[in-house]
C-alpha positions as CSV (number, residue, x, y, z in Angstrom):
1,X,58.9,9.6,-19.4
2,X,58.2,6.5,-21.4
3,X,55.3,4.1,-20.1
4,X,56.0,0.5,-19.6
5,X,53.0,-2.2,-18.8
6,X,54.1,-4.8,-17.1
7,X,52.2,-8.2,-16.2
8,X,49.1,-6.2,-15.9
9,X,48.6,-2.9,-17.1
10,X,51.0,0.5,-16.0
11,X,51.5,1.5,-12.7
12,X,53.4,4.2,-11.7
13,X,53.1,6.3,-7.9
14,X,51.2,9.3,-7.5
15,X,52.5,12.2,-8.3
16,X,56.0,11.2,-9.2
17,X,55.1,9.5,-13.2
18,X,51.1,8.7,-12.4
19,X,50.4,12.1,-13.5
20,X,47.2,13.7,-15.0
21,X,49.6,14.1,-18.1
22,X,50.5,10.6,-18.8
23,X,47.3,9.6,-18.3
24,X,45.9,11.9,-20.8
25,X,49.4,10.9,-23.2
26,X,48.3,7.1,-22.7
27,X,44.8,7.5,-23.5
28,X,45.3,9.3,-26.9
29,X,47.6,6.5,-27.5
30,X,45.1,3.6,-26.9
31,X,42.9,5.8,-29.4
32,X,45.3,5.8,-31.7
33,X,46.0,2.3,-31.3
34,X,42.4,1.2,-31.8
35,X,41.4,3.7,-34.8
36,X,44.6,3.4,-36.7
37,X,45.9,-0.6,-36.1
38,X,43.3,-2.9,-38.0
39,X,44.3,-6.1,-36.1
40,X,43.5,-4.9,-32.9
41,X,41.1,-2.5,-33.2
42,X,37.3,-2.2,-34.5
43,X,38.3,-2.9,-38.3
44,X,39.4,-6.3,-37.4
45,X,37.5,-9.7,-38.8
46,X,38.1,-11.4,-35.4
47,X,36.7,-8.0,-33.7
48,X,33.3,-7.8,-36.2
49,X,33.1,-11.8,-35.5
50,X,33.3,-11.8,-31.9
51,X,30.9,-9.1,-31.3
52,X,28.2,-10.4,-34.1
53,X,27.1,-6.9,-34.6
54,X,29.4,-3.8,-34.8
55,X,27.4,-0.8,-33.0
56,X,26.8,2.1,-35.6
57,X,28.9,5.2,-35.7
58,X,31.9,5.9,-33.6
59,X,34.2,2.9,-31.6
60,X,33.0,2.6,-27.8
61,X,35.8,2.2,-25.1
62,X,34.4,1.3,-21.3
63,X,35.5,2.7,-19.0
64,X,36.1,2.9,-15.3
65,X,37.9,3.1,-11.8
66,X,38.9,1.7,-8.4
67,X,37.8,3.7,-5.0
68,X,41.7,5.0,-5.0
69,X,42.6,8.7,-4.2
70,X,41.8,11.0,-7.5
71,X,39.9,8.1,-9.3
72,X,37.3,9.5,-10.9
73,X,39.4,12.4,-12.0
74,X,42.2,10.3,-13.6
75,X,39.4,8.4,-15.5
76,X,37.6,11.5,-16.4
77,X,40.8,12.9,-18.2
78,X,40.9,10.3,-19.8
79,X,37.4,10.1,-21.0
80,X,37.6,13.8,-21.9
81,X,40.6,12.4,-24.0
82,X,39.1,9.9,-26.4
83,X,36.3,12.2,-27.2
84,X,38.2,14.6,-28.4
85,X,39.8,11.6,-30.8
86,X,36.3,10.7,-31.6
87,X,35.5,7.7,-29.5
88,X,32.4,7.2,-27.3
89,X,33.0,6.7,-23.7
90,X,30.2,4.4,-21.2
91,X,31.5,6.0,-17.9
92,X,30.8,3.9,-14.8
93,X,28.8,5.8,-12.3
94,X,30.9,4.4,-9.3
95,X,34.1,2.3,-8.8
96,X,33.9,-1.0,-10.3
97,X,35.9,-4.3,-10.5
98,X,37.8,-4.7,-13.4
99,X,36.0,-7.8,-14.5
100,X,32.9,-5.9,-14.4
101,X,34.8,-3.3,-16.8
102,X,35.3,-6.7,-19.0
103,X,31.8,-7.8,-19.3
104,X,30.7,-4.4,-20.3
105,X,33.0,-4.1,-22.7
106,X,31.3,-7.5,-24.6
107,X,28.2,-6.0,-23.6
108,X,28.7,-2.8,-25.2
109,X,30.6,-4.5,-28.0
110,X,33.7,-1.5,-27.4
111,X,37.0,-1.7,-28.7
112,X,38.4,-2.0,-25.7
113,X,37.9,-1.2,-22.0
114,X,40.5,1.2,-19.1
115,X,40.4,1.0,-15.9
116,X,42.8,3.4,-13.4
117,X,43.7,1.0,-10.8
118,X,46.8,-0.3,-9.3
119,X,45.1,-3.6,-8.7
120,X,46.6,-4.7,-4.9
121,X,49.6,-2.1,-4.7
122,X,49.7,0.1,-1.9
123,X,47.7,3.4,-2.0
124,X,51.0,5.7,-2.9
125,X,50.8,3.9,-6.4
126,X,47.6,4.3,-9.3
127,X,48.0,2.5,-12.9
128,X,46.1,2.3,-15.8
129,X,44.9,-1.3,-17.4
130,X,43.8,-1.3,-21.1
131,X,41.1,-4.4,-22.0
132,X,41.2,-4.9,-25.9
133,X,37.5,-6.2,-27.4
134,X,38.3,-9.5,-26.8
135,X,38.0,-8.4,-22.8
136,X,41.1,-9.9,-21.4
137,X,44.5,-8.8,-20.6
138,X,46.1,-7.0,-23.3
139,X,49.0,-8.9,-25.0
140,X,52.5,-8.1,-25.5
141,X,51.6,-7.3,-29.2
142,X,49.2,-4.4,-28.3
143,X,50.9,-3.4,-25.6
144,X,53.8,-2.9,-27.3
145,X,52.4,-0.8,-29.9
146,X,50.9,1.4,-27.4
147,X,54.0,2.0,-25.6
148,X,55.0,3.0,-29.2
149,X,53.0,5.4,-30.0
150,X,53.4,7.1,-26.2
151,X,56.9,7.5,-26.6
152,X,56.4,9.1,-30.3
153,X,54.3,11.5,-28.7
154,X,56.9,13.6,-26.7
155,X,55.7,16.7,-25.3
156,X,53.0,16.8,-28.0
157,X,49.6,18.8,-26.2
158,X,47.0,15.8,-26.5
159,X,43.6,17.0,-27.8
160,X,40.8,17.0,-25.0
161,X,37.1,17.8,-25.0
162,X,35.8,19.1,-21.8
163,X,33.5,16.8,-19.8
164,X,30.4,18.7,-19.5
165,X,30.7,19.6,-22.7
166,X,31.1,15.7,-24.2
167,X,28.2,14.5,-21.6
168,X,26.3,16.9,-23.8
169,X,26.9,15.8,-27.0
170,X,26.8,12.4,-25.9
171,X,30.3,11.5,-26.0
172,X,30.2,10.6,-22.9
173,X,27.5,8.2,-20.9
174,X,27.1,7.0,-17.5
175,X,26.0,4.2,-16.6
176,X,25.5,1.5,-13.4
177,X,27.6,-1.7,-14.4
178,X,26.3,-4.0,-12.0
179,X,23.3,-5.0,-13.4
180,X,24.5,-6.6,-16.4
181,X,27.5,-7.9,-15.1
182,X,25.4,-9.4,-11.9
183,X,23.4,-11.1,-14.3
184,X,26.4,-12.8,-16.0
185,X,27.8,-14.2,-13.0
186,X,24.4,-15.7,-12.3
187,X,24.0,-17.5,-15.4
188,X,27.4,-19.3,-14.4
189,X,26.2,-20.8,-11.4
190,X,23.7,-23.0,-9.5
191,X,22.1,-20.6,-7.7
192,X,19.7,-23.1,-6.9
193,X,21.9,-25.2,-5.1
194,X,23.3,-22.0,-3.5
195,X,20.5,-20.9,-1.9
196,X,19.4,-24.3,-0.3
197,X,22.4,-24.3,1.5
198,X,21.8,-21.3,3.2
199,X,25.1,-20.6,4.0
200,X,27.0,-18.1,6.2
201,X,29.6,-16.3,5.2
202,X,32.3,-13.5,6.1
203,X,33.6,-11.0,3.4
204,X,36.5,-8.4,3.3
205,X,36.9,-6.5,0.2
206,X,39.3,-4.5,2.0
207,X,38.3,-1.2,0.5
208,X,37.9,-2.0,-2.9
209,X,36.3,-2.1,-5.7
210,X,34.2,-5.3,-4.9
211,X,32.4,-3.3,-1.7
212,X,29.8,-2.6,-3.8
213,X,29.3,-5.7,-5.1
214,X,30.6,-9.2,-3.6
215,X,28.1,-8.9,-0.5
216,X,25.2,-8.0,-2.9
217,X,25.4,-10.4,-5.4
218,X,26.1,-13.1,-1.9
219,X,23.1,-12.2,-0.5
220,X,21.1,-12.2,-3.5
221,X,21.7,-16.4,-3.5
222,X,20.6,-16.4,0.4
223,X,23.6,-16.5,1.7
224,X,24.1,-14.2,5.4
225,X,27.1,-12.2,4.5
226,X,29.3,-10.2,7.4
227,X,31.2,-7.7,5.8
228,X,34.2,-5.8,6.5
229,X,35.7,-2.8,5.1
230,X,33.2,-1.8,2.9
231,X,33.4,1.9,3.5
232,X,35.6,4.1,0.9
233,X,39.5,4.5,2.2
234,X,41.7,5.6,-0.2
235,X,44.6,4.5,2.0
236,X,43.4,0.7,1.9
237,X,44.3,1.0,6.0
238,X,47.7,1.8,5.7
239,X,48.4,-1.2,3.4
240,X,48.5,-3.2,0.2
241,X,45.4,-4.4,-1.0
242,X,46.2,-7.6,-1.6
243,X,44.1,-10.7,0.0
244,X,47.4,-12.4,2.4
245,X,46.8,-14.0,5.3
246,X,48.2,-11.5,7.3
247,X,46.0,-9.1,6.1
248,X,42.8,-11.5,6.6
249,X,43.3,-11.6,10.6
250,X,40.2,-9.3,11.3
251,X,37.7,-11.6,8.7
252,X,40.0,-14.9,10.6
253,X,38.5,-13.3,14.0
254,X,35.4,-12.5,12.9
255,X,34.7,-16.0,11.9
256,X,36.0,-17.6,14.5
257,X,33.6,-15.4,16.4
258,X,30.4,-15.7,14.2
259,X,30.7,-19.2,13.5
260,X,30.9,-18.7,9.7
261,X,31.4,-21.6,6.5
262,X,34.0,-19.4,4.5
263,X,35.9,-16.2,4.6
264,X,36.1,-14.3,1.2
265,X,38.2,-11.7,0.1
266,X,39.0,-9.2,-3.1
267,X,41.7,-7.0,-4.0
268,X,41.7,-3.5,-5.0
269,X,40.3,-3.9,-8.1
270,X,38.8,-7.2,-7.4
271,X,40.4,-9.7,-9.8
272,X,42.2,-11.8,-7.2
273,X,40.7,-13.6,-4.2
274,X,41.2,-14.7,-1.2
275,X,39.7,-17.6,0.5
276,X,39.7,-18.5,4.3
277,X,37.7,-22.0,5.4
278,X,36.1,-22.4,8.5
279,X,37.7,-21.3,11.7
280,X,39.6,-18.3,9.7
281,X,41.8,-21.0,8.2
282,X,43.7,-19.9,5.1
283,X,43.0,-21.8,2.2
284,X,46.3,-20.8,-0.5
285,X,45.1,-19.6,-4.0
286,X,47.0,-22.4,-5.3
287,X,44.8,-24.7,-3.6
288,X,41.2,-22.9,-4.5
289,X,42.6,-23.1,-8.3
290,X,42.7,-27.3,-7.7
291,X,39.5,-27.4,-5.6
292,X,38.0,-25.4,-8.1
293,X,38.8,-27.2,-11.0
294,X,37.7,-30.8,-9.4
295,X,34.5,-28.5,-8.3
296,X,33.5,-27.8,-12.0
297,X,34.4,-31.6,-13.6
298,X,33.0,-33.5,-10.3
299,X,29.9,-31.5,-9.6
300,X,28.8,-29.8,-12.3
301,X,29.8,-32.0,-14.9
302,X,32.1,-29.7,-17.4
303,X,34.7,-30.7,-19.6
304,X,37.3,-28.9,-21.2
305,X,40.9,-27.8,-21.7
306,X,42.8,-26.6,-18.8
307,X,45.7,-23.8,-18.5
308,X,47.5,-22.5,-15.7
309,X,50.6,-20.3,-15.6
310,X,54.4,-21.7,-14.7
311,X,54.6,-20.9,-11.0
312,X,51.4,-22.6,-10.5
313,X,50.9,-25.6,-8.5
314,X,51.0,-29.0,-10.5
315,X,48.2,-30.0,-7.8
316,X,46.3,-28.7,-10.3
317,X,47.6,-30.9,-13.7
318,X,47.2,-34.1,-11.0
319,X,43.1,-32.9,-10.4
320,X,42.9,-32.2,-14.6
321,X,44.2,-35.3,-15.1
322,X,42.4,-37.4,-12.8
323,X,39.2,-36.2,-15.2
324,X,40.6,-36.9,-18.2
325,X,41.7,-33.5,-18.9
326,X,44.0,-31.6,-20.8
327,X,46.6,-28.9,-19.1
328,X,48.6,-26.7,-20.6
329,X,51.2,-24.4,-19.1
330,X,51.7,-20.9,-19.7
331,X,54.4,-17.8,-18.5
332,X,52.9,-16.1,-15.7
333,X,50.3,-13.2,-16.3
334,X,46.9,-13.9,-17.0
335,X,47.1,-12.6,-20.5
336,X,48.3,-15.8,-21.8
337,X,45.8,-17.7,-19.8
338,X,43.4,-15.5,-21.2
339,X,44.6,-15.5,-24.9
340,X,43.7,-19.4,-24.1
341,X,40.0,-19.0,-22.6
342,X,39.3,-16.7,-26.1
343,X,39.5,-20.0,-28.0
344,X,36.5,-21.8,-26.2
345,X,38.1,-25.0,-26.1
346,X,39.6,-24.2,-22.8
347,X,37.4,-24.7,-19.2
348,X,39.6,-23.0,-16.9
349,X,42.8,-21.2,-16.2
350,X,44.0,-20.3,-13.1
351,X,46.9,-18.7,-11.9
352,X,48.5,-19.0,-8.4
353,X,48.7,-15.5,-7.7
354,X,45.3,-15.2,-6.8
355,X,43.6,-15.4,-10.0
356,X,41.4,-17.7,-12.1
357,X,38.1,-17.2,-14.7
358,X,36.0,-20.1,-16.6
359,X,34.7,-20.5,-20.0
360,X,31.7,-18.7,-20.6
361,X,33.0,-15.5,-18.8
362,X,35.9,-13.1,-19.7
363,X,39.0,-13.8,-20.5
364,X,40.2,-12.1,-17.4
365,X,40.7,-12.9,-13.7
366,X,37.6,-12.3,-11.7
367,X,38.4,-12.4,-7.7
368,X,34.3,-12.4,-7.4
369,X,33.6,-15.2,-9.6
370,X,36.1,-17.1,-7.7
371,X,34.8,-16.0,-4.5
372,X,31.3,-17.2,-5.5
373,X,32.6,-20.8,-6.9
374,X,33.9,-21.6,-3.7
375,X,30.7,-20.8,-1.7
376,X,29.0,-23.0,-4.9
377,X,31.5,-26.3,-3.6
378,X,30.4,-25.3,-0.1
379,X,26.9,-26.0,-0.9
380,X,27.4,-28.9,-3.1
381,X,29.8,-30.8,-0.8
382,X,28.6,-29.5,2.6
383,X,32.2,-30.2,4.0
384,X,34.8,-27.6,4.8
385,X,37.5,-27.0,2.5
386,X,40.1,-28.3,3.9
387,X,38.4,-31.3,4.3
388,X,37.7,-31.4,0.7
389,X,41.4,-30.9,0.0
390,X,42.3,-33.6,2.4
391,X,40.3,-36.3,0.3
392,X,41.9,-34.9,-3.0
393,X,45.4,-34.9,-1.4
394,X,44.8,-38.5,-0.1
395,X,43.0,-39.3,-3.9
396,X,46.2,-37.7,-5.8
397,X,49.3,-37.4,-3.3
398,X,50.2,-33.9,-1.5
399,X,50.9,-30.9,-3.0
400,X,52.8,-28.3,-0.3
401,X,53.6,-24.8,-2.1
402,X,54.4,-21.3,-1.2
403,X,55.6,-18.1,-2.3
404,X,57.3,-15.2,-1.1
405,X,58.7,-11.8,-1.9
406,X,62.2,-10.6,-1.1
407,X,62.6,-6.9,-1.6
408,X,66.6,-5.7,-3.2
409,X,68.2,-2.6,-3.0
410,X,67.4,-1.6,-6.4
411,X,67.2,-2.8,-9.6
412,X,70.7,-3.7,-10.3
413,X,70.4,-6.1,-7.7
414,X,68.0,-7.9,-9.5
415,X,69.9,-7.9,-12.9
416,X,72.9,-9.1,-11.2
417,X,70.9,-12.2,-10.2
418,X,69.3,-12.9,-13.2
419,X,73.3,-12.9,-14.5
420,X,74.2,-15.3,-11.8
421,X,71.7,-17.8,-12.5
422,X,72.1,-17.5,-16.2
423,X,75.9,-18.2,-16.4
424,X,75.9,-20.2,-12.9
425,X,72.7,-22.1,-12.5
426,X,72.5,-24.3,-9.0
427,X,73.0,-27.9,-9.6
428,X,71.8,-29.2,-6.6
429,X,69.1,-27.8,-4.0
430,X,67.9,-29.8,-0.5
431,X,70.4,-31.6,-1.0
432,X,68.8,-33.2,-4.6
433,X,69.9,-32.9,-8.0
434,X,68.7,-30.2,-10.4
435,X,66.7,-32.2,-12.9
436,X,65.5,-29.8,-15.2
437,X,65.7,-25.9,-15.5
438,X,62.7,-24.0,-17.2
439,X,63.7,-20.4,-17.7
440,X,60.1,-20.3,-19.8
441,X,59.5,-17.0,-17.2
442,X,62.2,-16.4,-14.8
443,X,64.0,-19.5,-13.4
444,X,62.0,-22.8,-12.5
445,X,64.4,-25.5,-10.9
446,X,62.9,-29.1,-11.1
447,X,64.0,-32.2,-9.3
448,X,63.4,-35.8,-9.9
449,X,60.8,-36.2,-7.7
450,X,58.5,-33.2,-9.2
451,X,59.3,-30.6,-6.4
452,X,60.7,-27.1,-7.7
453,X,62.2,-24.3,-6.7
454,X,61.0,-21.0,-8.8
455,X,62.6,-17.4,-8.8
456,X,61.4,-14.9,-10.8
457,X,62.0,-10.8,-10.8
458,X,58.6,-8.7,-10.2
459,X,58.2,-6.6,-13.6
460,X,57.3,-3.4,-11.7
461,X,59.4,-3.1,-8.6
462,X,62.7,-4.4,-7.3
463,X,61.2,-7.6,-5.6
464,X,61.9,-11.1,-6.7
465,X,59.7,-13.8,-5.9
466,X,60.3,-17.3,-4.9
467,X,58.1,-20.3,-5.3
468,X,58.5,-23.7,-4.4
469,X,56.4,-27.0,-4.1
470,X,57.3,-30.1,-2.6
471,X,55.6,-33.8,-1.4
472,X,55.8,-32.7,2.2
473,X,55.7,-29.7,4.2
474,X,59.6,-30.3,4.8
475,X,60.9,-30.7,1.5
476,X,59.1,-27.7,0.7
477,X,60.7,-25.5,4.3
478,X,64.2,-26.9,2.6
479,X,64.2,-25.6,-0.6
480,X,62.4,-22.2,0.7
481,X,66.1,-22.1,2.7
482,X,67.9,-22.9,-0.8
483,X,66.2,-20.5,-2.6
484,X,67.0,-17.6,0.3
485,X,70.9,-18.8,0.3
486,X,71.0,-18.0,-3.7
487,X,69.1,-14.5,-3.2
488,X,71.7,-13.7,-0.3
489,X,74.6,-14.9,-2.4
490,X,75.7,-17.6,-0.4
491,X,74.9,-20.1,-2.8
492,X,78.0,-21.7,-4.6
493,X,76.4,-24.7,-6.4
């Protein structure tokens, strides 16, 4: 079978393509990707600038796992694969978030970083994101070339060196991740502040990657942490991973019944949040991604660029531009956000899926960093969240988003909508005029008044997702209606 990355990395269910195979066919592809292709490998300019000093002798790749069925083993095959193509592997000792994976890849100035995760799909599916050097999400340039050279392999038998044997010889190390990458987060915020606050806080890292971490690194800046869901369950409960408020009820309850400041929450992997104010109530990522941009120019001071993707909320160009900063938009998927941070002329990009990082950090999404950011505003402000977003919304006018998933019967489905809207576009939706159609990424309808209707097809799955803002709660229930008549066919505009 031929492997296809989508937004973020491959993903693929057990058993059916995520096989120990592929795996092993992907991973001699990334090798030969970063040995043989000078641009994005260790021979480049911008790879020997970026990492000051190349480490002697063979090219380092990081890598690691989430706490998913058979994820030590996938990662070990693929270990046991890039020795045996002569690269040097830093093994993480445990499962690890993959913007851990990140910083250790600048830390250990590699050529790149993997993780096997399938990031907040449901436990039936495992994937496989490649990190470049730069340690963001890899572009459609490399990712291309890696599909490439998969599908030139065919049923070639890809070289491995046995475990054991590569430990040995020192092909392969292992080695604890959170230390270093603790101590980066650190230097990114005012602990000092932090502490004084002595907040309490509830955490659900619903089985992931971030159990071993997000409570840890809380409590180590005072804060009394409740966690749930800490323990290892490769069937994530029975459900997706990913940080809704449907799947926050239990951290909702248990601060409602502990009396806590903030609920946070992690994906599987732990690069998107999720963020619940006081009394359990949900706080959209759309929302965090504005409070914590006004957080950083307000409070701390910072100045910079800012980026966020198309579906994103434009709450978050009014906050950028109430501090006198730029905004730029990008498609969705963090790797153009992150292609952006690389610069250094950018402060933030954030992304509404759950996903945001700052300059000084990785290029990548980090649910933890977000997570802590938002427990920094706490203590600065001492206000709840939503009281925070009140003033803003009062300060900048109201921003009321949302976004849903509507599952079709297959693929065909969705290419028969993407035709529809293409050669028959909606003119008119809640009873407004189109103003303006961005088909940037998918289809983004904008009327007069700045609301917008999004659609866009999931890269991975036959699920298409809808996205709308509006200036009122209304508005925004009417074009949510407009946007379900088009997906059911029933809209003739």
């Amino acid at each position: 079978m031929n492997i296809k990355f989508g937004t973020s990395g491959w993903r693929a269910v057990f058993a059916e393509d995520f096989t120990f195979l592929n795996v092993r066919r992907l991973s001699h592809a990334i090798a030969g990707h970063v040995k043989e292709h000078p641009e994005f490998g260790v021979h480049s300019a911008d790879y020997r600038e970026s990492a000051k000093t190349v480490p002697p002798g063979p090219p380092i790749v990081v890598l690691g796992y989430d706490p998913r069925f058979a994820g030590e083993e996938f990662a070990r095959e693929a270990a046991e694969v890039f020795a045996a193509d002569g690269i040097r592997v830093v093994f993480s000792d445990s499962d690890v978030p993959t913007p851990a994976v990140a910083w250790a890849i600048l830390q250990h100035k590699a050529v790149g970083g993997a993780v096997i995760t399938a990031s907040h799909n449901p436990a039936r599916y495992n994937g496989y994101k490649w990190t470049p050097y730069w340690a963001g999400p890899a572009t459609p340039a490399v990712t291309d070339d890696i599909e490439r050279r998969v599908a030139l392999l065919g049923n070639v038998s890809v070289p491995v060196m046995h475990a054991d044997r590569a430990e040995r010889e020192g092909w392969i190390k292992r080695e604890d991740f959170r230390t270093a990458y603790f101590k980066q987060l650190a230097s990114l915020l005012d602990g000092k502040r932090i502490r004084s606050a002595r907040l309490k806080v509830g955490v659900d890292v619903m089985h992931g990657a971030a159990r071993r971490y997000l409570r840890p690194l809380l409590e180590s800046l005072g804060a009394e942490v409740h966690a749930l869901h800490e323990e290892r369950d490769v069937l994530f409960g029975g459900a997706s991973t990913e940080p809704t408020p449907e799947r926050l009820v239990e951290l909702a309850a248990l601060m409602k019944k502990k009396g806590l400041a903030l609920g946070l929450a992690c994906d599987g992997d732990a690069d998107r949040f999720g963020i619940l104010d006081a009394g359990g109530i949900w706080i959209p990522a759309n929302d965090v991604i504005a409070l914590t941009l006004d957080h950083l120019a307000r409070n701390r001071g910072l100045r910079g660029k800012v980026a966020r993707s198309l579906m994103t909320s434009h709450f978050v160009d009014a906050v950028a531009k109430s501090h006198g900063l730029e905004i730029r938009e990008t498609p969705v998927g963090f790797k153009y956000i992150g292609e952006l941070l690389r610069g250094g002329q950018f402060l933030f990009g954030g992304e509404e899926s759950g996903g945001l990082s700052i300059r000084g950090h990785v290029p990548e999404k980090d649910g933890i960093l977000a997570c802590l950011l938002m427990v920094e505003l706490a203590a600065y402000d001492r206000k709840p969240l939503a009281k925070i977003r009140e003033q803003l919304r009062k300060k900048l006018g109201a921003f009321y988003s949302q976004r849903l998933n509507f599952h079709l019967d297959s693929p065909r489905r969705v290419l028969a909508l993407q035709e529809q809207l293409e050669l028959k576009p909606p003119l008119s939706l809640a009873g407004a005029s189109v103003w303006r159609i961005d088909q940037t990424d998918g289809f983004k309808f904008i009327l007069k008044d700045g609301s917008w209707l999004g659609l866009r097809p999931s890269g991975t799955e036959p699920v298409v997702r809808l996205y709308t803002e509006a200036t009122s709660a209304q508005k925004m229930d009417q074009l949510v209606k407009a946007g379900e008549a088009i997906l059911k066919g029933r809209n003739r505009a």
